[in-house]
ZADO-1210 file (C-alpha; in nm, 4 decimals, padded with zeros to 6 digits):
<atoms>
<atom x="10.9059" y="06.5269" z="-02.0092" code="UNK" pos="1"/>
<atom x="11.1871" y="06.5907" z="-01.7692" code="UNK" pos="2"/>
<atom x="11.1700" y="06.5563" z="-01.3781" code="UNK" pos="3"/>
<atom x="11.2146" y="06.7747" z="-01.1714" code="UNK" pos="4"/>
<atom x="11.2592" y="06.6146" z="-00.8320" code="UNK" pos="5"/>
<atom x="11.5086" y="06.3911" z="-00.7552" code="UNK" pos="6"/>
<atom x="11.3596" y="06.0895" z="-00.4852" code="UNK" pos="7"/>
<atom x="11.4436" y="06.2261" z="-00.1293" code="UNK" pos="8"/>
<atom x="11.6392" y="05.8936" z="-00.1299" code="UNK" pos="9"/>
<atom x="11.9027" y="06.0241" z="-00.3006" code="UNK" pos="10"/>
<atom x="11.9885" y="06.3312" z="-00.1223" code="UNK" pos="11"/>
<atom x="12.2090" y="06.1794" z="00.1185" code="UNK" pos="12"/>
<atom x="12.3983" y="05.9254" z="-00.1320" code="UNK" pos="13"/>
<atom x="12.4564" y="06.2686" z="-00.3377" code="UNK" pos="14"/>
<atom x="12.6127" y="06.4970" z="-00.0318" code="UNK" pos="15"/>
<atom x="12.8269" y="06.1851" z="00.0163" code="UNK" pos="16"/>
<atom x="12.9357" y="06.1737" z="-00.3093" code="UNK" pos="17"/>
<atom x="12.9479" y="06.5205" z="-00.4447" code="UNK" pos="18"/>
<atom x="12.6788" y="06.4873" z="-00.7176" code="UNK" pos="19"/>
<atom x="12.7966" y="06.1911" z="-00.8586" code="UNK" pos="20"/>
<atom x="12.6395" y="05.8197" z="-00.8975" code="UNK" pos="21"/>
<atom x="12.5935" y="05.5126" z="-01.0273" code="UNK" pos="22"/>
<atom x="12.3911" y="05.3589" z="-01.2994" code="UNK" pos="23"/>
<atom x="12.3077" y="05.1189" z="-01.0560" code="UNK" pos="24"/>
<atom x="12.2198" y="05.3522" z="-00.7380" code="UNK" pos="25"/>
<atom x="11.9916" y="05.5195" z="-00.9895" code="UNK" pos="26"/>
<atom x="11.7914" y="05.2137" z="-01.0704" code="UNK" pos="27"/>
<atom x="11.7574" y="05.1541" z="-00.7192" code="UNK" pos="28"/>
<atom x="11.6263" y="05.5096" z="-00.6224" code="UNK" pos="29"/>
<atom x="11.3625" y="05.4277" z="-00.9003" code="UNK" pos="30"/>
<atom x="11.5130" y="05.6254" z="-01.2159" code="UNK" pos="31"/>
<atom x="11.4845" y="05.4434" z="-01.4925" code="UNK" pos="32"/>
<atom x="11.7536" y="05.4582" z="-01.7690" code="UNK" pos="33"/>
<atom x="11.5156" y="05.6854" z="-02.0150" code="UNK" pos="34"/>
<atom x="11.4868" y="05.9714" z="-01.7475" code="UNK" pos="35"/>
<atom x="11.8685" y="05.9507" z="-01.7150" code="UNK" pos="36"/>
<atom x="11.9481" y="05.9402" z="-02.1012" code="UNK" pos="37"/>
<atom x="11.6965" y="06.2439" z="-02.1244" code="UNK" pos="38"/>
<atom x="11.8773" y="06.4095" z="-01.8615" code="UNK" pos="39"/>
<atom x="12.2243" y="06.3918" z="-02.0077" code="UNK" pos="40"/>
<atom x="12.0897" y="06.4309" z="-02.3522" code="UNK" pos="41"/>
<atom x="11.9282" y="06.8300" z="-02.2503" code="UNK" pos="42"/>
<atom x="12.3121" y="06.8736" z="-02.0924" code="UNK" pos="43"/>
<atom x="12.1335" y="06.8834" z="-01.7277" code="UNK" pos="44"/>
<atom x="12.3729" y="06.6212" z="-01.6221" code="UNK" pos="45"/>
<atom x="12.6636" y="06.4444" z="-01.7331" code="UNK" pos="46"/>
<atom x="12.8204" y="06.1180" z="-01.8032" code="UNK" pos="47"/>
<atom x="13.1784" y="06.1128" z="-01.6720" code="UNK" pos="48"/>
<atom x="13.2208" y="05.7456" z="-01.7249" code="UNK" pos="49"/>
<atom x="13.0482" y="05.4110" z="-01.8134" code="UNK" pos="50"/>
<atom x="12.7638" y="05.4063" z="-01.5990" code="UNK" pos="51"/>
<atom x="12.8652" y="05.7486" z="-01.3898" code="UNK" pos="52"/>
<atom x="12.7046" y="06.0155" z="-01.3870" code="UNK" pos="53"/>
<atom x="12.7299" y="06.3694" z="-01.2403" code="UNK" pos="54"/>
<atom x="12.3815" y="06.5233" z="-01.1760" code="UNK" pos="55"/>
<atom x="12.5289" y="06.8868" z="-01.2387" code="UNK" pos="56"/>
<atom x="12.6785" y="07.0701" z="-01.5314" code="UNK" pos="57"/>
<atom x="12.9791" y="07.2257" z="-01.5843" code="UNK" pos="58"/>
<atom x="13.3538" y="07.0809" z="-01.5156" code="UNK" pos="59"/>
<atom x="13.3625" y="06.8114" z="-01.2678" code="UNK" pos="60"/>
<atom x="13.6189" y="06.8694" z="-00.9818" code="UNK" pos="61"/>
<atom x="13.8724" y="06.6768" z="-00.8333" code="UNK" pos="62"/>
<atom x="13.6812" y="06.4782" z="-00.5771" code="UNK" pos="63"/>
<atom x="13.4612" y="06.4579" z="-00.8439" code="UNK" pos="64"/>
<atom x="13.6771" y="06.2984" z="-01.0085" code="UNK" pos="65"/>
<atom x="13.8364" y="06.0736" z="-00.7572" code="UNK" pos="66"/>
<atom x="13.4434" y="05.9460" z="-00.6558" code="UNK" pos="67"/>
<atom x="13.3711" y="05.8778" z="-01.0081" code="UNK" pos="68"/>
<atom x="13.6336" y="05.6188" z="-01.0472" code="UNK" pos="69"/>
<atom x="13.5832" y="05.4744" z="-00.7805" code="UNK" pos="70"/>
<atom x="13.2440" y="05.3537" z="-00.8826" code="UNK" pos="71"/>
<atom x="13.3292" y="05.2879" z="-01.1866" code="UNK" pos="72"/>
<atom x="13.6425" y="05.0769" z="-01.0553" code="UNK" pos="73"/>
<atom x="13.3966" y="04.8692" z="-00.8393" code="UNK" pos="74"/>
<atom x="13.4097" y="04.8319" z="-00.4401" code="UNK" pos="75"/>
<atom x="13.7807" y="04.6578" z="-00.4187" code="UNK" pos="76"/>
<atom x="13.9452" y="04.9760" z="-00.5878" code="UNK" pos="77"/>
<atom x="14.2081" y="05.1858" z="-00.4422" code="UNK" pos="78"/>
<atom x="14.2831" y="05.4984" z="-00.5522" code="UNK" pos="79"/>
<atom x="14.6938" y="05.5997" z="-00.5827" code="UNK" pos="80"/>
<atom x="14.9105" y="05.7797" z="-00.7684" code="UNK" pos="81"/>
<atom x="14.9358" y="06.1442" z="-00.8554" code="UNK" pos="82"/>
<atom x="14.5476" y="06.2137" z="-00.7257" code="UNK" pos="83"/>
<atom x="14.5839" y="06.0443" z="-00.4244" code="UNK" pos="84"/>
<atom x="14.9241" y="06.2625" z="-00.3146" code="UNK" pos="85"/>
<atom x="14.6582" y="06.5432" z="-00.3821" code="UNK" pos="86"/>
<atom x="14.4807" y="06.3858" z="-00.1312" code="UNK" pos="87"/>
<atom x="14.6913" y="06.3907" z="00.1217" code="UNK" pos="88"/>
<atom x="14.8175" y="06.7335" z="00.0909" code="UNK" pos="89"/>
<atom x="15.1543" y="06.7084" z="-00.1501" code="UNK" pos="90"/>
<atom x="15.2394" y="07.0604" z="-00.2890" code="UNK" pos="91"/>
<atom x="15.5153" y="06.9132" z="-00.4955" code="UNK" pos="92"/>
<atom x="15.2743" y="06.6557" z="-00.6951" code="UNK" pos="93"/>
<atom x="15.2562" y="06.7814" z="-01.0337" code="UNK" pos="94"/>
<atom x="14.8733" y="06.8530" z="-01.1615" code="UNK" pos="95"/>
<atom x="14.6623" y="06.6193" z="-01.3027" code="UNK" pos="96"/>
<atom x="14.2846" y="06.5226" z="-01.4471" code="UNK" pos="97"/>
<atom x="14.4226" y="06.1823" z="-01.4803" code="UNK" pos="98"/>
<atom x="14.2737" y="05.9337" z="-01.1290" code="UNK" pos="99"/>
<atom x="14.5469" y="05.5940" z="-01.1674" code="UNK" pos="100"/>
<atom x="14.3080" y="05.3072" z="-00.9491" code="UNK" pos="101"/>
<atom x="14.4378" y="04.9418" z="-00.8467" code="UNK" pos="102"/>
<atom x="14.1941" y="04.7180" z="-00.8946" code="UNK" pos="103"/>
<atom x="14.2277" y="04.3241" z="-00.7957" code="UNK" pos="104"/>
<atom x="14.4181" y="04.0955" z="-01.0495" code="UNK" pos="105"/>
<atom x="14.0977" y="03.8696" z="-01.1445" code="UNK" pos="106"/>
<atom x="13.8786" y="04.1820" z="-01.1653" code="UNK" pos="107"/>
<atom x="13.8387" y="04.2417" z="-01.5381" code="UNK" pos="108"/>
<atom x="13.7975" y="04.6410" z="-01.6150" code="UNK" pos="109"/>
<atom x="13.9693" y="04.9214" z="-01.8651" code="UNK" pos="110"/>
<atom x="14.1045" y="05.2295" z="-01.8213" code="UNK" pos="111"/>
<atom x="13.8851" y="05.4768" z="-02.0261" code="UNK" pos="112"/>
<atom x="13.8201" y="05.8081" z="-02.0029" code="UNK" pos="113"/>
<atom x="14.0117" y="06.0232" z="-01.7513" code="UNK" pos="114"/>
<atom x="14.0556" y="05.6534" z="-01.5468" code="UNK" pos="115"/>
<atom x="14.3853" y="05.4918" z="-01.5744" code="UNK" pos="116"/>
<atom x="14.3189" y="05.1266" z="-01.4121" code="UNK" pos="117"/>
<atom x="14.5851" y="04.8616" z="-01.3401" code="UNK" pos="118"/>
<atom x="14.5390" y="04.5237" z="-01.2213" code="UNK" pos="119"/>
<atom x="14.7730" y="04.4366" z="-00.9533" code="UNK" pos="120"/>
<atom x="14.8343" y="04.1061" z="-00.7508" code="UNK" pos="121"/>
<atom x="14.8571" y="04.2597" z="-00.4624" code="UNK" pos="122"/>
<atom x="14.6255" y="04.5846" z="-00.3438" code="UNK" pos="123"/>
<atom x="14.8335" y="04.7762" z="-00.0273" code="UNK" pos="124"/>
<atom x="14.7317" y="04.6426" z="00.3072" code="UNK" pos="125"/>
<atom x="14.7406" y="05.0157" z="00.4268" code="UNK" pos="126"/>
<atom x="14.5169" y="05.1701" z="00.2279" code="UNK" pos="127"/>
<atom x="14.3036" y="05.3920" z="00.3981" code="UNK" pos="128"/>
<atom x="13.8928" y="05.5027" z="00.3837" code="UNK" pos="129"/>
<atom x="13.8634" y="05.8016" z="00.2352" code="UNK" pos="130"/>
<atom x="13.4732" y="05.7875" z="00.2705" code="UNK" pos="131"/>
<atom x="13.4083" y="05.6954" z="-00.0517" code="UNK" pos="132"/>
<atom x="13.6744" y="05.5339" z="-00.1515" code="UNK" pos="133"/>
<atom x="13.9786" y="05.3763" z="-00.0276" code="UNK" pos="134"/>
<atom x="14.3225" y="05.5284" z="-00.1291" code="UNK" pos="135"/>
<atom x="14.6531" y="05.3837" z="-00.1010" code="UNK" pos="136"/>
<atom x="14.9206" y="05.4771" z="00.1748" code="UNK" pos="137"/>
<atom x="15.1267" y="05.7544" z="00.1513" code="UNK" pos="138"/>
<atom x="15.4309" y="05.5465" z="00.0852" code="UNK" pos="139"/>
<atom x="15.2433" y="05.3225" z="-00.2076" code="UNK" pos="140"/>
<atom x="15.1058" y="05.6340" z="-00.3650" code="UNK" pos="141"/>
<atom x="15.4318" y="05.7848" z="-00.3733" code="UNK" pos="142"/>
<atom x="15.5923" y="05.5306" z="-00.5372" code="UNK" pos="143"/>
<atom x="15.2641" y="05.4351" z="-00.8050" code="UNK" pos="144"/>
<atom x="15.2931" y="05.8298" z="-00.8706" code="UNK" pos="145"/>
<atom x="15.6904" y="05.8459" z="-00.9845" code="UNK" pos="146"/>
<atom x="15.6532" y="05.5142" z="-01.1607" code="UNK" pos="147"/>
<atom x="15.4453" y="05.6826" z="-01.4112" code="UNK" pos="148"/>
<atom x="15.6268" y="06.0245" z="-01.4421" code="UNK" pos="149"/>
<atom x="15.9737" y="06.0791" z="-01.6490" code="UNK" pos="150"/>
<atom x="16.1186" y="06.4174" z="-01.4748" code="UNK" pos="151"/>
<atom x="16.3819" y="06.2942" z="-01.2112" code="UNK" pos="152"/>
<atom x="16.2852" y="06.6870" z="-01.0828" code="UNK" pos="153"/>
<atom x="15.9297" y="06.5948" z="-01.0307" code="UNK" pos="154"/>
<atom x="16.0168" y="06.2573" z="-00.8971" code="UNK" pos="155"/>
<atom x="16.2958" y="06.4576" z="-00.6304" code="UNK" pos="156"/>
<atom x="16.0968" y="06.6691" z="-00.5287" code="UNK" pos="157"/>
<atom x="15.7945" y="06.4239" z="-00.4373" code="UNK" pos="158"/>
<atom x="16.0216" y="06.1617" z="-00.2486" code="UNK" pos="159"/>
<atom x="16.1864" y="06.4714" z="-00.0314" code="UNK" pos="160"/>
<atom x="15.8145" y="06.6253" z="00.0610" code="UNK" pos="161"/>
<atom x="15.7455" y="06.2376" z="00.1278" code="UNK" pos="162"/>
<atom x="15.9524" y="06.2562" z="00.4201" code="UNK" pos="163"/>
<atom x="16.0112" y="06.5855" z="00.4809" code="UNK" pos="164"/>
<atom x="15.6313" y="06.6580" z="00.5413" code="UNK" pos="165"/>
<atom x="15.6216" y="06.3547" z="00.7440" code="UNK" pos="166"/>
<atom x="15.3714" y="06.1941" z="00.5206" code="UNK" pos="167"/>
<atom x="15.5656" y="05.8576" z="00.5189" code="UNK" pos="168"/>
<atom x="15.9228" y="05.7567" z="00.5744" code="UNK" pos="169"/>
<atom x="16.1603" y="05.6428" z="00.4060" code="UNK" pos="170"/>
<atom x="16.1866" y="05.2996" z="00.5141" code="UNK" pos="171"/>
<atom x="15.8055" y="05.2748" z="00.3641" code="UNK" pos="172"/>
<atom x="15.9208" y="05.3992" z="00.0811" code="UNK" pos="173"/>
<atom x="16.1632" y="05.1574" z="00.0484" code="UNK" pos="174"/>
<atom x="15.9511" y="04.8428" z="00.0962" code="UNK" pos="175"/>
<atom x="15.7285" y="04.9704" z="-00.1621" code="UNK" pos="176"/>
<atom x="16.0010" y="04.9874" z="-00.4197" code="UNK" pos="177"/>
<atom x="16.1380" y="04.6505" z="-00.3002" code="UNK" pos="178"/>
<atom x="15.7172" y="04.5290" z="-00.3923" code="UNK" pos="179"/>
<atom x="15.7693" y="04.7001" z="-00.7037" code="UNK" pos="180"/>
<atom x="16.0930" y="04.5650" z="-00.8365" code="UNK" pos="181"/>
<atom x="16.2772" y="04.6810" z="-01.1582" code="UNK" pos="182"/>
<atom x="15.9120" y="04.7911" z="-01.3047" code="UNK" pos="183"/>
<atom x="15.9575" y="05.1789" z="-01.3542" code="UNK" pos="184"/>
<atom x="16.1375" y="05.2283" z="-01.0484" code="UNK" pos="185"/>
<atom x="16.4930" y="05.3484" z="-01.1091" code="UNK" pos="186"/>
<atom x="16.4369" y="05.7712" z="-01.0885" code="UNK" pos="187"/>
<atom x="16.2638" y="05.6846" z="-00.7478" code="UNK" pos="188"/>
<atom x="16.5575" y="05.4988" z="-00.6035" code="UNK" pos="189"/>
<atom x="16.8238" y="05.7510" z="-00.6945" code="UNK" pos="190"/>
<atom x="16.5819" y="05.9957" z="-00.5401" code="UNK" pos="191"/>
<atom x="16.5420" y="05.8126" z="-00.2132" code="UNK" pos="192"/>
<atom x="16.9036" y="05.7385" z="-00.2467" code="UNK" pos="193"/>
<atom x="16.9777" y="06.1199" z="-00.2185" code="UNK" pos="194"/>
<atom x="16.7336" y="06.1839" z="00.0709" code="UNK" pos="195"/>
<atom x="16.9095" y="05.9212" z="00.2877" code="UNK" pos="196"/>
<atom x="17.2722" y="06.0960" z="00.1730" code="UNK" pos="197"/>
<atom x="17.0830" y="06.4017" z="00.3410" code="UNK" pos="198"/>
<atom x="16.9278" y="06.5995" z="00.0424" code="UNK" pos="199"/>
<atom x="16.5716" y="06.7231" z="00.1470" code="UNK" pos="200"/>
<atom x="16.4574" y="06.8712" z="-00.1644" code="UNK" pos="201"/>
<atom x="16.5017" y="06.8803" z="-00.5858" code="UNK" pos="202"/>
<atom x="16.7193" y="07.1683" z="-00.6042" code="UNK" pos="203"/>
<atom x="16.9928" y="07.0316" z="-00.3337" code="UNK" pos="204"/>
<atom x="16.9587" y="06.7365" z="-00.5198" code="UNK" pos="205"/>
<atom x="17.0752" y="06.8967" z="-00.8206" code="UNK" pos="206"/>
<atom x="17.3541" y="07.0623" z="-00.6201" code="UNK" pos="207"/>
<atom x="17.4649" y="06.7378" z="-00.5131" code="UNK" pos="208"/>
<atom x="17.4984" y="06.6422" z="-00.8884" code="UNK" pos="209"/>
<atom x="17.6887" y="06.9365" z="-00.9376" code="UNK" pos="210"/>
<atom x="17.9255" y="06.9089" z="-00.6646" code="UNK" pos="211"/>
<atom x="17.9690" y="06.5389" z="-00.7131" code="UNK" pos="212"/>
<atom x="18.1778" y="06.6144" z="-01.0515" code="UNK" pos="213"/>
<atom x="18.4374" y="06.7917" z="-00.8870" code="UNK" pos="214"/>
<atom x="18.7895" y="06.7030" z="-00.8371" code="UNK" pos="215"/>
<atom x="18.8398" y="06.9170" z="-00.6091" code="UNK" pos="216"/>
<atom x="18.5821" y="06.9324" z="-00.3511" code="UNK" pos="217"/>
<atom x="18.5688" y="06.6700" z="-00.0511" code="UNK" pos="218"/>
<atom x="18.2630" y="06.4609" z="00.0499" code="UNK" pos="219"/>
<atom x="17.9723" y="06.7310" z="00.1318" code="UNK" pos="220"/>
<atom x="17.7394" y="06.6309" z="00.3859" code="UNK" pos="221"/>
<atom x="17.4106" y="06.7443" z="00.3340" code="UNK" pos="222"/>
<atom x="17.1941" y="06.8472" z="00.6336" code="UNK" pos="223"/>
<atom x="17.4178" y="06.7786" z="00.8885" code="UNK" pos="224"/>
<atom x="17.3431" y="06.9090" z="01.2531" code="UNK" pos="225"/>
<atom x="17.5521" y="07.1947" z="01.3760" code="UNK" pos="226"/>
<atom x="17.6871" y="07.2857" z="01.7469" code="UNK" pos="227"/>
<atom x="17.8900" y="07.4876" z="01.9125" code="UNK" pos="228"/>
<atom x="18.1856" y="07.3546" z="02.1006" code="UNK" pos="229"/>
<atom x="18.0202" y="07.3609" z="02.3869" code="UNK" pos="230"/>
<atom x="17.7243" y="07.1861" z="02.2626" code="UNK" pos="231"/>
<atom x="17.4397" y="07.4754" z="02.1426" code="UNK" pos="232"/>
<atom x="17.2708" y="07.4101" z="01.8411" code="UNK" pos="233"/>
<atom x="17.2598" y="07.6308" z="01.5237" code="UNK" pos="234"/>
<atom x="17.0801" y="07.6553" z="01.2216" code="UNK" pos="235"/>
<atom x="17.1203" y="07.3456" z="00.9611" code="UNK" pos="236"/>
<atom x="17.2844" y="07.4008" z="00.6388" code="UNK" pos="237"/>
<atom x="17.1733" y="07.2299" z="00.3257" code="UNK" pos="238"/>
<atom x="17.5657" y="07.1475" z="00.2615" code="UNK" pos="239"/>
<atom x="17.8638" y="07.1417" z="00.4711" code="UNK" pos="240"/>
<atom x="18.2462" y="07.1026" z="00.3976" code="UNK" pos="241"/>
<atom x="18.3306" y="07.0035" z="00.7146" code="UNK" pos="242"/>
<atom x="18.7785" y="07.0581" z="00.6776" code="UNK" pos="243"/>
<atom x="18.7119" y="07.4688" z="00.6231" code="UNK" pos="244"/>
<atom x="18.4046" y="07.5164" z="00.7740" code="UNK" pos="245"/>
<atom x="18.2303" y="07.5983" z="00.4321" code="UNK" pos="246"/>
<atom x="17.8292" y="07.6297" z="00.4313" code="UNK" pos="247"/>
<atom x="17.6041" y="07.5809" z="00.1413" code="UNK" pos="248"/>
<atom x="17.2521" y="07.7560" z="00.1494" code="UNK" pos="249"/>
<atom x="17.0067" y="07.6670" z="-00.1536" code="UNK" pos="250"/>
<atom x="16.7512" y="08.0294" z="-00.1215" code="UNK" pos="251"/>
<atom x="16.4375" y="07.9751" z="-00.3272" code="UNK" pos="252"/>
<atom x="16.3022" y="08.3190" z="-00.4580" code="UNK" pos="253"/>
<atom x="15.9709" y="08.1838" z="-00.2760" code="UNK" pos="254"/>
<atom x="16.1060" y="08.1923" z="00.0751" code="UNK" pos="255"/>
<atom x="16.2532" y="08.4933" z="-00.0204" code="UNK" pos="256"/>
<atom x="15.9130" y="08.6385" z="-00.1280" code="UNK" pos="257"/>
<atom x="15.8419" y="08.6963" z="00.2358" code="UNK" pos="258"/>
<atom x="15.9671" y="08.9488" z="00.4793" code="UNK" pos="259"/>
<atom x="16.0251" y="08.6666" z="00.7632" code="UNK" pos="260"/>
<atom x="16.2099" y="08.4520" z="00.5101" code="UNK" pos="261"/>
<atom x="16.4352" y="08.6826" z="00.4164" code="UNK" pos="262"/>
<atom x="16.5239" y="08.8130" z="00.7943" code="UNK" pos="263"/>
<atom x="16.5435" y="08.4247" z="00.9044" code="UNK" pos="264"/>
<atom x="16.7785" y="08.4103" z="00.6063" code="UNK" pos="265"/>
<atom x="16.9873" y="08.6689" z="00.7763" code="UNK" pos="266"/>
<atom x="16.9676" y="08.5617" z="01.1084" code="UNK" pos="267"/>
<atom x="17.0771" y="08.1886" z="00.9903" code="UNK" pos="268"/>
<atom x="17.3734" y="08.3421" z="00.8293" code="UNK" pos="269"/>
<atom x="17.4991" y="08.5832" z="01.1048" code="UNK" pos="270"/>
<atom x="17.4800" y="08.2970" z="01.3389" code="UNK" pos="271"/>
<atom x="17.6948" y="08.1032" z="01.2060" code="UNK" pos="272"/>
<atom x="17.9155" y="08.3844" z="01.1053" code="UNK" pos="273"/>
<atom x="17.9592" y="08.4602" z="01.4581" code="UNK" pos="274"/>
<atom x="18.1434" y="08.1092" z="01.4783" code="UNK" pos="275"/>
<atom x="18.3814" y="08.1683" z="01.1713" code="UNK" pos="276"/>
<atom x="18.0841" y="07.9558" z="00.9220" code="UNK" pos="277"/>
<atom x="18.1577" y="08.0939" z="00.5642" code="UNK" pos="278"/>
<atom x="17.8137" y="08.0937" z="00.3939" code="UNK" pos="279"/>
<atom x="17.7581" y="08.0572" z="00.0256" code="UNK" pos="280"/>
<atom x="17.3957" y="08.1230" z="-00.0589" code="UNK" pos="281"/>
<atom x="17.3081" y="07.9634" z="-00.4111" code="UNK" pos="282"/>
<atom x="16.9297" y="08.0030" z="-00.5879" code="UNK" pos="283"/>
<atom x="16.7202" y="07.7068" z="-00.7877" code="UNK" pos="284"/>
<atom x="16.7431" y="07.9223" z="-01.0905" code="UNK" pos="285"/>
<atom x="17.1404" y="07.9009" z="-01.0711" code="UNK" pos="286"/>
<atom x="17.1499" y="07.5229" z="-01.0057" code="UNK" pos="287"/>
<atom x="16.9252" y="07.4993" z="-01.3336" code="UNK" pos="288"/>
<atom x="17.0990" y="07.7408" z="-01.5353" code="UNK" pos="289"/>
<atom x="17.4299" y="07.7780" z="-01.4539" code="UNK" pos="290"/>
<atom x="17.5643" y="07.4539" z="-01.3172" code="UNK" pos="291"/>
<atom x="17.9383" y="07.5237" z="-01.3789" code="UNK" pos="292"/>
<atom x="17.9436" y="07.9174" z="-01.2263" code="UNK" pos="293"/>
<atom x="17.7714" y="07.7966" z="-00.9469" code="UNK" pos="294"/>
<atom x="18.0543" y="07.4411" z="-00.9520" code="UNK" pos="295"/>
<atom x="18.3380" y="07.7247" z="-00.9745" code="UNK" pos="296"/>
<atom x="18.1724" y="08.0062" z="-00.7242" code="UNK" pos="297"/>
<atom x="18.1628" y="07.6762" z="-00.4661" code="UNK" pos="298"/>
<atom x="18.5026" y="07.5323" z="-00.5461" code="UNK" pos="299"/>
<atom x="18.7078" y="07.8664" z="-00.5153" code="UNK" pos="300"/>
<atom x="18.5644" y="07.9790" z="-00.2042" code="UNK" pos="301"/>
<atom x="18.7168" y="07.6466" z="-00.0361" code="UNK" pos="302"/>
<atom x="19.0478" y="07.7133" z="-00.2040" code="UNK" pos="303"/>
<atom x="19.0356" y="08.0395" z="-00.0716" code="UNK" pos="304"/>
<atom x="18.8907" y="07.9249" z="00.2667" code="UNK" pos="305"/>
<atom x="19.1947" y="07.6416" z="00.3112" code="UNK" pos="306"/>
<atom x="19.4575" y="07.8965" z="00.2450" code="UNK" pos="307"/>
<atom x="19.3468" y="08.1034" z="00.4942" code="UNK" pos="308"/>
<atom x="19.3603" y="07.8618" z="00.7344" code="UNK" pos="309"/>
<atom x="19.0754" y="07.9895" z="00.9321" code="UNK" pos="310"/>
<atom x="18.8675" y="07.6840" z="01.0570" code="UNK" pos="311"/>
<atom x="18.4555" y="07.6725" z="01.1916" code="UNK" pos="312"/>
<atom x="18.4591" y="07.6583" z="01.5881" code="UNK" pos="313"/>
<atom x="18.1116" y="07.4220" z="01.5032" code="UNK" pos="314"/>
<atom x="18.0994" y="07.0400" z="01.5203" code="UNK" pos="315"/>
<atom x="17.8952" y="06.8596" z="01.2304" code="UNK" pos="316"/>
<atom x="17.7471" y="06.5585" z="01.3310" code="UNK" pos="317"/>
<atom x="17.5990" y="06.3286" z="00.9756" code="UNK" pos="318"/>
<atom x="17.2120" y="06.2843" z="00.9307" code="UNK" pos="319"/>
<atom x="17.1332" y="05.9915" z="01.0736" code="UNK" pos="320"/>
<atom x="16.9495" y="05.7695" z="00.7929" code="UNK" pos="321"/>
</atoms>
């Protein structure tokens, strides 16, 4: 016969930990390993891992997720990777079911189940408590996560919200590629790479690629900080071709999406109109799609800006890095 009650014990341990526990914490609330079978075997609760259990049906959630390998990873573990960007907030971090834990070296455990586990030498010095776990910092889970991904897109884009969101910086994220070596780590340098040239997200860094192949474009600085002559800042272009006073404005359809995006779109542009600034505005979709319209829309509108010899009354002053 089934209980019905869990021990009052438990209640506490089970807020904490959003339904989910141990074999062991179990035993030590005084449930026996025949009530629990019996449980799990009428579908009343589930086993998520070896010795975990969540005391509710239906699809475990994220946390859920994140708590249950933790105690199955035992009490050195630190979460990283892809779950632990979640964690902290990353809207560029591509979904995942997947929870990637570092366990000590001499600690001997598998991955298994929806637990990817990876003995390392070292565990990061600044991981934090997340309660019930630890996690790694933002810097080490950055770098974990794009180790084990293979789109240089996904990889861009979560080294540019890195920084860009303040999350980390990029010296962090340096050191923790440094740690890391050659192992895995070559689509997260170029990325960094491209954010301390100035890029501050994917799709500039794919404009950047573009413009890179031409023979006839200068140097384009990316991000630079704009003034007047007399020393009154205006709005920051993505890219700048600083001999004709040539902007470059990378417009995702999502900014555009909302009524004050698309009137602080304006109001960027007629700014720096109003100080000869040509603007080009250029989508994500275009960069993707067509590379080489959006390589010739860019190079003849600086042909056509040098012959007419009109030049930008702005100074451009380089990201500092």
């Amino acid at each position: 016969m089934l209980i019905t009650r869990l021990p009052t014990s438990l209640g506490p341990l089970l807020d904490r930990q959003h339904n989910v526990v141990s074999r062991g914490q179990l035993l030590a609330a005084g449930i026996d390993d025949g009530t629990t079978y019996r449980k799990v075997r009428a579908g009343h609760w589930q086993r998520l891992l070896p010795g975990i259990f969540l005391i509710t049906s239906g699809s475990p959630g994220t946390e859920q997720r994140r708590v249950a390998a933790a105690l199955f990873a035992g009490e050195q573990a630190q979460l990283t990777g892809l779950s632990v960007l979640h964690w902290y907030g990353f809207r560029s971090a591509p979904a995942t079911d997947r929870v990637h834990v570092l366990i000590p070296h001499d600690v001997h455990r598998r991955s298994t189940g929806f637990v990817v586990v990876q003995r390392a030498l070292s565990l990061d010095a600044r991981a934090r408590h997340g309660g019930v776990y630890w996690v790694t910092s933002p810097a080490r889970a950055v770098v974990d996560a794009c180790r084990g991904l293979t789109q240089l897109r996904d990889i861009r884009a979560i080294v540019a919200e890195a920084i860009q969101a303040n999350h980390t910086t990029a010296k962090a994220i340096d050191a923790e590629l440094r740690r890391a070596a050659r192992s895995r780590t070559s689509l997260a340098r170029r990325a960094l790479g491209e954010v301390l040239a100035g890029v501050r997200s994917a799709p500039e860094a794919e404009l950047r690629d573009i413009t890179m192949r031409s023979k006839i474009l200068p140097p384009i600085l990316w991000n630079p900080t704009l003034t007047t002559l007399d020393g009154h800042r205006l709005p920051t272009p993505d890219g700048w071709i600083d001999d004709v006073g040539l902007a470059l404005q990378v417009d995702s359809a999502e900014h555009h999406s909302r009524d004050t995006g698309w009137t602080n779109t304006l109001d960027r542009h007629n700014e720096l109109a109003k100080h000869d600034v040509q603007v080009l505005h250029i989508t994500p979709t275009e960069i993707r799609t067509v590379p080489r319209k959006v390589l010739a829309a860019i190079e003849q509108a600086y042909q056509a800006r040098r012959a007419s010899k009109v030049r930008a009354r702005v100074i451009a002053t380089p990201i500092a890095t």
